[in-house]
Phi, psi and omega in degrees: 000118162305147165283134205275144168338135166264168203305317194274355174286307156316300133350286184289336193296300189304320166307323194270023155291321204272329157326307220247004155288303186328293207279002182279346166271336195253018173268323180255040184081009199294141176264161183229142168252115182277147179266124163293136160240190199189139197221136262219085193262123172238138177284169206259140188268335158094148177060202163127310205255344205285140178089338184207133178212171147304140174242104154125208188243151134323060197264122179275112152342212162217164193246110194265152151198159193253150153111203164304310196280312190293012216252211183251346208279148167298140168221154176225151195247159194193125195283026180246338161231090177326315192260018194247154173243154176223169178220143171289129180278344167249028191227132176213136152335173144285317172230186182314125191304341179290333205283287184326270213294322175320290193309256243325305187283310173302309187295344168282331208254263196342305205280351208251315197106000200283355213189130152352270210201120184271126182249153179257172152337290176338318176264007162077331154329109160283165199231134196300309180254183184212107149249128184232159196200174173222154161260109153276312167219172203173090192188162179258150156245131164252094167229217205279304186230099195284155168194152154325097116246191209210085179243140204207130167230134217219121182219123163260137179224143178279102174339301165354287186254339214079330223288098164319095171278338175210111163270063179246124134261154171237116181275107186261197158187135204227063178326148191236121168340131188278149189108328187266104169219054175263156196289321150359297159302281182332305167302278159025282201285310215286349190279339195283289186314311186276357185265346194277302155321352180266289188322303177266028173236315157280007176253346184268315181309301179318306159298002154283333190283314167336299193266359198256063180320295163350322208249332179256149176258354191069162193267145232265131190279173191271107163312146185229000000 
């Protein structure tokens, strides 16, 4: 008398069915959806710092957000449903968006000169400063006139005292090519929207290290 198949002989068989339907769609026209990425390259804004810097190190904090805007996904707003946020569902960051604009905005502030040196966490380092921030928006808009925006409210604190040197929010907006509406473009408007935030977040540091006797080291006499 034979024995009936045991539960795990049955297990594997159906699994390796269902492997082996995959590849028969995907040897036979069957489709598969590849995730796209995509990676938030902003040029360096250059200048900013000269004559005023941070006496000490920079530490760039984290960026809270929530929703849709905390995820990796692109995400867009679209004016036939006003209150809804949507996210593309194969088009992604490299990494998470708060995690991404973070690095982005410490590597605009380190290359400006602003400071010794600006650290993200990641390096374990304490910091002379503190800068933290929220993501308010992060989105493509689809209305009357599509665009690109970009809002960050960004606080500097002197580590020390605690003592708030800076409080800004910043708002970008990235008109988007009339016609274009490939994700191509989209990156696009948004690396544009953050270099531009980069650009007035290294001029407001610099005017604080300006004014922040404390704060400043001054500028450094010339080796002979």
């Amino acid at each position: 008398m034979r024995r009936p198949p045991s539960r795990v002989h049955f297990i594997r068989a159906v699994g390796l069915g269902v492997a082996l339907s995959g590849c028969a769609g995907g040897l036979f026209g069957g489709s598969s959806v590849r995730n796209h990425y995509y990676r938030l390259d902003v040029p360096d804004p250059g200048g900013g710092a000269e004559g005023a810097r941070f006496a000490g190190v920079v530490l760039f904090g984290t960026l809270d957000a929530s929703g849709p805007v905390a995820s990796r996904n692109l995400v867009y707003w679209d004016a036939t449903t006003p209150h809804e946020l949507h996210r593309r569902a194969h088009h992604l960051w490299l990494a998470p968006t708060p995690l991404m604009v973070r690095d982005v905005l410490a590597g605009c502030l380190g290359s400006s000169g602003i400071a010794e040196a600006v650290v993200t966490p990641g390096y374990r380092v304490r910091g002379n400063y503190l800068v933290s921030g929220r993501m308010g928006q992060f989105e493509q808009r689809f209305d009357a006139s599509p665009s690109i925006v970009v809002e960050l409210e960004l606080a500097l604190v002197r580590v020390a005292d605690r003592s708030l040197l800076l409080l800004k929010t910043y708002r970008e907006e990235a008109p988007l090519p009339a016609g274009d509406s490939s994700v191509d473009a989209v990156v696009r408007g948004f690396q544009h929207a953050v270099a531009e935030v980069c650009r007035r977040f290294v001029g407001d540091m610099a005017t604080v290290a300006g004014k922040d006797r404390a704060a400043v080291s001054g500028a450094r006499p010339k080796e002979r």
